[in-house]
C-alpha positions as CSV (number, residue, x, y, z in Angstrom):
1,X,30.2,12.8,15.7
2,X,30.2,13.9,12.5
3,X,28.0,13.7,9.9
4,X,29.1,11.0,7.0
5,X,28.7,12.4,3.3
6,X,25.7,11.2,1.0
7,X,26.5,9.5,-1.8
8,X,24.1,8.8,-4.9
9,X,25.0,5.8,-7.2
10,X,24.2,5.9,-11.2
11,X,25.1,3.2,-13.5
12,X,22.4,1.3,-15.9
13,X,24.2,-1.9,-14.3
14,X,22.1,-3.7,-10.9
15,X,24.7,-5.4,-9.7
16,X,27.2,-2.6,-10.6
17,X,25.5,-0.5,-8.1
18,X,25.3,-2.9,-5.5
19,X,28.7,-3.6,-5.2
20,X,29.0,0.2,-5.2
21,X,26.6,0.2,-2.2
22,X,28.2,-2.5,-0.5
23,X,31.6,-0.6,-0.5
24,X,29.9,3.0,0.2
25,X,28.2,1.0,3.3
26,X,31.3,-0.1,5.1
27,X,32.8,3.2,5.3
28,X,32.8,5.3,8.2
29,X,33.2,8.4,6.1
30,X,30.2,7.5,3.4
31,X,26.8,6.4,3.5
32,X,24.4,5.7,0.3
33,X,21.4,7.8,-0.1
34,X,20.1,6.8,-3.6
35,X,21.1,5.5,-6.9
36,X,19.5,5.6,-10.1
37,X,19.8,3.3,-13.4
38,X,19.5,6.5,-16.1
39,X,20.6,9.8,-16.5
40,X,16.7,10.9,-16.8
41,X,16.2,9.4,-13.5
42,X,19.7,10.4,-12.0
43,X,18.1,14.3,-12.6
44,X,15.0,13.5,-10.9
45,X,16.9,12.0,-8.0
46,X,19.1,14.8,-7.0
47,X,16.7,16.8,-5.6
48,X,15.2,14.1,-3.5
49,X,18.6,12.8,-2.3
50,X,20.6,15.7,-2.2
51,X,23.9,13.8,-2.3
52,X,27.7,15.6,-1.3
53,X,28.7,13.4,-4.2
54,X,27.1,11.0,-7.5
55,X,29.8,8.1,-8.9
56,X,28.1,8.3,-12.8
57,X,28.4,5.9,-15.3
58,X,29.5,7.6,-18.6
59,X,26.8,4.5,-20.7
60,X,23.4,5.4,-19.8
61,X,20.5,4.0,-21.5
62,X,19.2,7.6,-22.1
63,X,21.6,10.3,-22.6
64,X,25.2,9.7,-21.6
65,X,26.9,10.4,-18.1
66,X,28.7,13.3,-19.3
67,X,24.9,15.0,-20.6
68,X,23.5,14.3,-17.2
69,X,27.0,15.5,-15.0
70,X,26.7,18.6,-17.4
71,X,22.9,19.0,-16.3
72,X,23.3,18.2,-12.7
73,X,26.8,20.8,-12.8
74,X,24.2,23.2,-13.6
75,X,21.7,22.7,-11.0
76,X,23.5,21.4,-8.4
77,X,27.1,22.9,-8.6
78,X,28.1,22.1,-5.2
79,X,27.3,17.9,-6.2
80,X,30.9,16.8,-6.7
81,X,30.9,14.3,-9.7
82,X,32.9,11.1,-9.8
83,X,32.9,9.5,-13.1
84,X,33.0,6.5,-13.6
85,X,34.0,4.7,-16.9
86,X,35.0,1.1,-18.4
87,X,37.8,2.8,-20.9
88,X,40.3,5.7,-20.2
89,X,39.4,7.2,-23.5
90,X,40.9,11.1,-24.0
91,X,37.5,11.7,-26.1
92,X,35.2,11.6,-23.3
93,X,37.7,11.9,-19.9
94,X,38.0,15.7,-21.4
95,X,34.5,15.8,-22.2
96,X,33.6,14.7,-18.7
97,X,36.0,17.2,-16.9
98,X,34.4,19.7,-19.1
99,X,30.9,19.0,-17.9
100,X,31.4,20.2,-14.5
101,X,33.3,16.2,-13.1
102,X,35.8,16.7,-10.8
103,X,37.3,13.3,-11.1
104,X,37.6,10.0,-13.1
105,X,37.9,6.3,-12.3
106,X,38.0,2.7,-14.5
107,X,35.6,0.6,-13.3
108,X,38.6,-1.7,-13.0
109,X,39.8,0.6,-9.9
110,X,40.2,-1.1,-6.8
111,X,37.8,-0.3,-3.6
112,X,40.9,1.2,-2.0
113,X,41.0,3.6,-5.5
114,X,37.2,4.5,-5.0
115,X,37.3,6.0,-1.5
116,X,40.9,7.5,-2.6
117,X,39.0,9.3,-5.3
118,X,35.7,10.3,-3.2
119,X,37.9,11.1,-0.9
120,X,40.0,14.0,-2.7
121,X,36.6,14.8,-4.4
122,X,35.3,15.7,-0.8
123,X,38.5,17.8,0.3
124,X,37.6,20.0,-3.0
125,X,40.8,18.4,-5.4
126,X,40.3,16.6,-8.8
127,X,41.3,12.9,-8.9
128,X,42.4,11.0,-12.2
129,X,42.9,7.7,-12.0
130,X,46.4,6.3,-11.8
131,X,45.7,4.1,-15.0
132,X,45.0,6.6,-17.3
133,X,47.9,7.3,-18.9
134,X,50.5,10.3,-19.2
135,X,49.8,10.8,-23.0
136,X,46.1,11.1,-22.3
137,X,46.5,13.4,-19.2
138,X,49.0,16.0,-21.4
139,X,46.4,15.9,-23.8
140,X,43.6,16.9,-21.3
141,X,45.5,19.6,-19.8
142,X,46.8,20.6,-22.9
143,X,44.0,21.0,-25.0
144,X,45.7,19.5,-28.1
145,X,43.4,18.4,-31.3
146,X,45.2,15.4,-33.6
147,X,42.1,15.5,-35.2
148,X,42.1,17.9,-37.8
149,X,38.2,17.1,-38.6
150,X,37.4,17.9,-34.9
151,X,37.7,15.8,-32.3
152,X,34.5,12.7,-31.3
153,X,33.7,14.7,-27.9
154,X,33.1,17.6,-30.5
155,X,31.5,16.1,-32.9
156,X,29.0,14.6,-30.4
157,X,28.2,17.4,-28.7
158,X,26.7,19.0,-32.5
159,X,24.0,16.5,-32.0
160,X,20.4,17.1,-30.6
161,X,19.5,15.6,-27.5
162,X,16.8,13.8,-29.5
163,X,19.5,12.5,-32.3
164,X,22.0,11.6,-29.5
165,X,18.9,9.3,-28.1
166,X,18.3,7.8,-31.3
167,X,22.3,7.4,-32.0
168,X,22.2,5.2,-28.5
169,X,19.4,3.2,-29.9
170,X,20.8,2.5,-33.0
171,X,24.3,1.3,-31.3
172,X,22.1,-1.0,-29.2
173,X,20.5,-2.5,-31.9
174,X,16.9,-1.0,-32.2
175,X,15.5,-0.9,-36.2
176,X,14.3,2.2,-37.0
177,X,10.4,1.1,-36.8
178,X,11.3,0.0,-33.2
179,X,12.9,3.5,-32.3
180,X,9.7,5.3,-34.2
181,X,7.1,3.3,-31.6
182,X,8.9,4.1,-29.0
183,X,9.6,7.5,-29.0
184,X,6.6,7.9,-30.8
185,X,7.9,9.3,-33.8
186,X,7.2,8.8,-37.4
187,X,9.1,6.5,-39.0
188,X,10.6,9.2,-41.7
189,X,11.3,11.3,-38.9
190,X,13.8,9.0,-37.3
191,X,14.9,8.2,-40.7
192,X,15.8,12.2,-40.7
193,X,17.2,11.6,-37.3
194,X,19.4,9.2,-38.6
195,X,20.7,10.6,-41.5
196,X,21.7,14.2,-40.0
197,X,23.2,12.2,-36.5
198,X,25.5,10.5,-39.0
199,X,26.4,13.5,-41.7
200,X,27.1,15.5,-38.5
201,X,29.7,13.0,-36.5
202,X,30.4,11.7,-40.4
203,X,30.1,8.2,-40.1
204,X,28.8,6.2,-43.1
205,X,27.3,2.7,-42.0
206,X,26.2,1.2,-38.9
207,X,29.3,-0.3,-38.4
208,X,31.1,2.9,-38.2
209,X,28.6,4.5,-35.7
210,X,29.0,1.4,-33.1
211,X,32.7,2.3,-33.4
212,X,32.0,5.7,-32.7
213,X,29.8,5.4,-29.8
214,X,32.9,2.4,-28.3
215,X,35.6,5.4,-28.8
216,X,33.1,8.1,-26.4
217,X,33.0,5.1,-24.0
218,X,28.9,4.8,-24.7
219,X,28.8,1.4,-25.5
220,X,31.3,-1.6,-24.2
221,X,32.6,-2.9,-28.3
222,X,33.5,-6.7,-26.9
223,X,29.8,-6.7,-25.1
224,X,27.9,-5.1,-28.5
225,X,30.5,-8.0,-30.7
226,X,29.0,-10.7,-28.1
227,X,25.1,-9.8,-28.5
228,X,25.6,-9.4,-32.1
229,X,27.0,-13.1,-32.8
């Protein structure tokens, strides 16, 4: 008999991961070893589960999918890496390729779609989703910039890991005083945060950074529109 491969589930959503753990649990090829509701925690987690394979949410709470895929690529390069993403945005599908994924799903996919992709992760090919489409695969393959100003993915990645936390904060809501307590920083030093997160991806209100952060896939807009009201 052989031996099934161990999967580790990451995405900041409960129930998200259970039905993920439901569908890993009736296959005869895949069994669930561990799962993880951050990108800090998905890090920690590796070690201790030592998955064949991690479906990873692109929104984390923390640092993005893509950050942690890129950190786990590093440590763990055998760990294939299934992402997994509301919005099949060119942006961050590149992004995510570039950080060491091997394949890319909507969270719209069908069960049937999952295992197809885990599946061609675990025979060593790359799997992109049927529903992405054929201008955003050319693009990804090609390499092709329509933005002459650099693309988001690019502009992201000029941020610090400290002003990409604070970005997520912001796009979620937190007031500066609230980001300051909790990462126990001065308030003018998140102000200084603030103002060189949104000279480097050169956004000029609030407004513009949650559009931002919807285009890289980090925040769902309709959910962020629905809190705000």
């Amino acid at each position: 008999m052989y031996a099934k491969k161990r999967v580790m589930i990451v995405d900041d959503h409960p129930l998200f991961r259970d039905g993920l753990k439901g569908l890993v649990s009736r296959s005869a090829d895949y069994q669930a070893v561990g799962e993880a509701g951050s990108g800090s925690e998905a890090l920690r987690q590796v070690e201790k589960c030592r998955p064949d394979l991690i479906t990873m949410d692109i929104s984390l709470p923390d640092m993005s999918g893509i950050d942690a895929a890129r950190e786990i690529h590093r440590v763990a390069p055998h760990v294939k890496i299934l992402m997994v993403s509301m919005h099949p945005r060119y942006e961050f599908i590149a992004d995510a390729f570039k950080a060491g994924a091997s394949g890319y799903v909507v969270k719209e996919a069908t069960s049937a779609r999952l295992i197809q992709a885990m599946d061609a992760l675990s025979r060593g090919e790359f799997f992109l989703d049927g529903q992405v489409s054929q201008e955003v695969v050319q693009r990804i393959f090609s390499g092709s910039q329509a933005d002459g100003g650099g693309s988001a993915d690019e502009r992201y990645t000029l941020l610090t890991p400290r002003e990409q936390q604070v970005m997520r904060m912001i796009v979620e809501g937190a007031t500066s005083r609230q980001i300051a307590e909790s990462l126990e920083l001065t308030l003018k030093t998140v102000e200084n945060h603030r103002t060189n997160l949104m000279r480097k991806l050169q956004v000029h209100s609030k407004l513009e950074l949650v559009r931002y952060a919807a285009r890289l896939g980090l925040i769902d807009l309709e959910s962020w529109r629905g809190n705000e009201q």
